[in-house]
N, C-alpha and C positions, 0 to 999 in steps of 0.2 A: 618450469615453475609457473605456476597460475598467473592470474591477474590479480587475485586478493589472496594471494598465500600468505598464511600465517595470520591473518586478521579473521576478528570475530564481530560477526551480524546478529544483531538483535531482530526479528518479522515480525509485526503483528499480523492479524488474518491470514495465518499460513498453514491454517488444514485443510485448503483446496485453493482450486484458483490461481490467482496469481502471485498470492502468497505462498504457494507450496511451490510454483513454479520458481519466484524469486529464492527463497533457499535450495531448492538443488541447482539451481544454477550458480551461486556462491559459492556453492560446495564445491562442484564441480570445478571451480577454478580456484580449490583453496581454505577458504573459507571456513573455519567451526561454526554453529547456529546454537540457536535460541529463538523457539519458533511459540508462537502463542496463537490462540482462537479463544473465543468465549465459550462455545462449545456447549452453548444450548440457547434455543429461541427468546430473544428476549422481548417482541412486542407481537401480539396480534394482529396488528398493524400492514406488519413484511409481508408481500403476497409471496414470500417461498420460506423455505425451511432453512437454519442456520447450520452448520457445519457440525459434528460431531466429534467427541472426545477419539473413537478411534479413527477419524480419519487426520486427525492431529499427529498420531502416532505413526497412521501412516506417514506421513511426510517426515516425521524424525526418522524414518525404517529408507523411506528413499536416500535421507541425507547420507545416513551410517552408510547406503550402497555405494556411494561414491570414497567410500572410505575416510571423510569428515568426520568429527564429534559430533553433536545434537544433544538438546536438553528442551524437552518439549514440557510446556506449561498451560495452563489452563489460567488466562487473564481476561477480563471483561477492559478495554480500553479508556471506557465511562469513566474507571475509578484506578485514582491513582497508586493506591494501594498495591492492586493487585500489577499495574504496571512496573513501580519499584521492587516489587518482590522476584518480576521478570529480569530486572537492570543487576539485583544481585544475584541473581541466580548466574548470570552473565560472570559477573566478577570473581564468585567463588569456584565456579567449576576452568573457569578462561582464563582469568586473570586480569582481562582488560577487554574495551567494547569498542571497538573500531568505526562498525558501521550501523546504521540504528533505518531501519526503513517501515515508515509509519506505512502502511498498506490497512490497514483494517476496515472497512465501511460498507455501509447498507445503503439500500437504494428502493423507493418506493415512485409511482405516479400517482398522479391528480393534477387539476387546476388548484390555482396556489390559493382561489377562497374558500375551496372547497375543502381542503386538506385538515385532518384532528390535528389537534395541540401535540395529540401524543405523537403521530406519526412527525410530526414536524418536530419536535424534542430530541426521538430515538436517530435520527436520521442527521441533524447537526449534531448532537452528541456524539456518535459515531467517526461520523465523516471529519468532524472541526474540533471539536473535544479532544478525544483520541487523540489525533494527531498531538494537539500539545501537551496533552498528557504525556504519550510517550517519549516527546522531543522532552520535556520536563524532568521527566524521569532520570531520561540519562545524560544530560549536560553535566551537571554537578561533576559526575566520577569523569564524564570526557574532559573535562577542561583542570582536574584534579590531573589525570595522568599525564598531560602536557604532551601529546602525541598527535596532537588534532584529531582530526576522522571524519568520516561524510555521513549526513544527517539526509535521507529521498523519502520525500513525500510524495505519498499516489493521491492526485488528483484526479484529474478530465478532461477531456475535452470540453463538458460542463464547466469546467474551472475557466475555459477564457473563452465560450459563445452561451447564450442565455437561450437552452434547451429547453423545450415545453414538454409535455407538461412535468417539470421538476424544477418547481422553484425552490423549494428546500432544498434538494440535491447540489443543486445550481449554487444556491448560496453558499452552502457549506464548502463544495470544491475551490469559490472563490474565496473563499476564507481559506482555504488551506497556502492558496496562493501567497495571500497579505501577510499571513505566519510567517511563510517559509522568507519572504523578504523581508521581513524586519528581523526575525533569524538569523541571516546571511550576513545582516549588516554588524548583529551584535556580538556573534559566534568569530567574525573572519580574525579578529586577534589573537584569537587561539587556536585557527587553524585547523577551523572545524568547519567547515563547508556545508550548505545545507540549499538541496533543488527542488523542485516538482517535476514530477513524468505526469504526462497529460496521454491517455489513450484513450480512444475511441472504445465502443463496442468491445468486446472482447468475448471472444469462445473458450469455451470451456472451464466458465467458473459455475457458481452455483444457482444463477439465473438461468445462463444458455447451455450448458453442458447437455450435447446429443440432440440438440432440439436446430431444425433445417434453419438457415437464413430464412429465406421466406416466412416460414410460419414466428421467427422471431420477430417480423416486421410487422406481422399482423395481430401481434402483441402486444409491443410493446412500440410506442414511436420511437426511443431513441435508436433501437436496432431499423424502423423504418426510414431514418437517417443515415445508419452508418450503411445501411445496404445501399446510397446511392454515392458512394465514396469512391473519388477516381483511382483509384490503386485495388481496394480490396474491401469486399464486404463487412468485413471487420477481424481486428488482427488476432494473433497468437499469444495466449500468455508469455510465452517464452521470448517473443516481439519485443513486447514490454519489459520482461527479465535482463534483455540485453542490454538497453538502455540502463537498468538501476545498477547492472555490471559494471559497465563503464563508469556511471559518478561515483561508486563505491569504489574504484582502484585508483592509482595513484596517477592515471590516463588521463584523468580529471582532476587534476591538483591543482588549477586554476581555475578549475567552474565552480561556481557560485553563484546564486540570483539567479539562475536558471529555469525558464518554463520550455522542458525539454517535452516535443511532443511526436506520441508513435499515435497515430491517426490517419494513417493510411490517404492524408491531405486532408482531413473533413473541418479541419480550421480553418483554412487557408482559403474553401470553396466559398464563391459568391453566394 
């Protein structure tokens, strides 16, 4: 039997990356999905391209290969709308929503006086928005079904060292922090659990996918950080999948207020 057999995950951001890695990794231990992306560019702003409607599908095509359900949706995180429509689509096809993993969010640089209004908007919207939109979304029906469940927020390493140049990044990720613990605090009577995973760098999403450490350092700074990280130049979506593994099963049915972090050390270094 899996580690989340029989429970149902809600993704946001999961038509590449580490959201498409955190649903088959669910699956794979169990799990039915309900996977979202916005699934087209939303700011001129993002210096890369946003994820695509078919590669949504792919990830619902990977989940079904583990022999999981899957019910892939097209939601913008920004609006709650479309996130509730995600939460029933959960309830009608599942029946009930176990585990809810905000993951959705954009990432831009600059110096923080330099930065537009708009980039600095799209970017907390995203990253801090989202997040409680989605935790929004589906408390109601979790705390209705009386079953508790675990609520993982993807933060950063940004969320607990003050990264340059992304001070909007940086803000939002600690925002997601401040969420998730007053969250934990409001949620624990109903047995609804809710943490942040903090990762470092990360390969193979839609910033660094195929692109060498190196030339990512000289990109971008936070990859010229993670490149001097005493474990590993920077991790694995699946690194991080394993982590949102564990708070999603029942492994972790005491954690709570947790800033759980895969960063290869890069918090810890002086």
């Amino acid at each position: 039997m899996g580690r989340v057999q029989g429970k149902v995950a809600l993704i946001t951001g999961a038509a590449r990356g580490q959201g498409r890695s955190h649903a088959v990794r669910l699956a794979e231990e169990g799990a039915d999905v309900v996977v979202t992306d916005v699934c087209h560019d939303i700011s001129d702003e993002l210096p890369y391209r946003l994820a695509s409607k078919d590669q949504l599908e792919e990830t619902a095509q990977l989940v079904r290969a583990t022999g999981r359900r899957c019910v892939a949706l097209r939601a913008d995180v920004r609006s709650i709308a479309e996130v509730r429509a995600a939460v029933d689509a959960a309830r009608a096809e599942f029946g009930r929503l176990d585990v809810v993993v905000a993951n959705a969010g954009v990432m831009s640089s600059g110096s923080a006086w330099e930065l537009s209004e708009e980039v600095w908007d799209v970017v907390v919207d995203v990253n801090l928005k989202g997040a409680w939109n989605t935790a929004r979304a589906a408390i109601p029906w979790m705390i209705e079904a009386g079953e508790g469940g675990s609520i993982v927020m993807i933060s950063s390493a940004a969320g607990i060292r003050g990264h340059v140049p992304y001070a909007h990044y940086v803000a939002a990720k600690h925002g997601v922090v401040g969420l998730m613990k007053a969250l934990s605090n409001e949620l624990a009577p109903h047995r609804i659990r809710v943490n942040t995973v903090h990762p470092t760098g990360v390969s193979d999403t839609g910033i660094t996918v195929g692109v060498p450490v190196e030339e990512l350092a000289a990109r971008e700074p936070l990859f010229a950080l993670a490149a001097m990280n005493p474990l590993a130049p920077y991790v694995e979506p699946r690194d991080v999948s394993n982590a949102v593994l564990f708070l999603a099963s029942d492994e972790a049915r005491y954690v709570t207020g947790l800033q759980f972090t895969v960063d290869a050390g890069s918090t810890n270094k002086p």
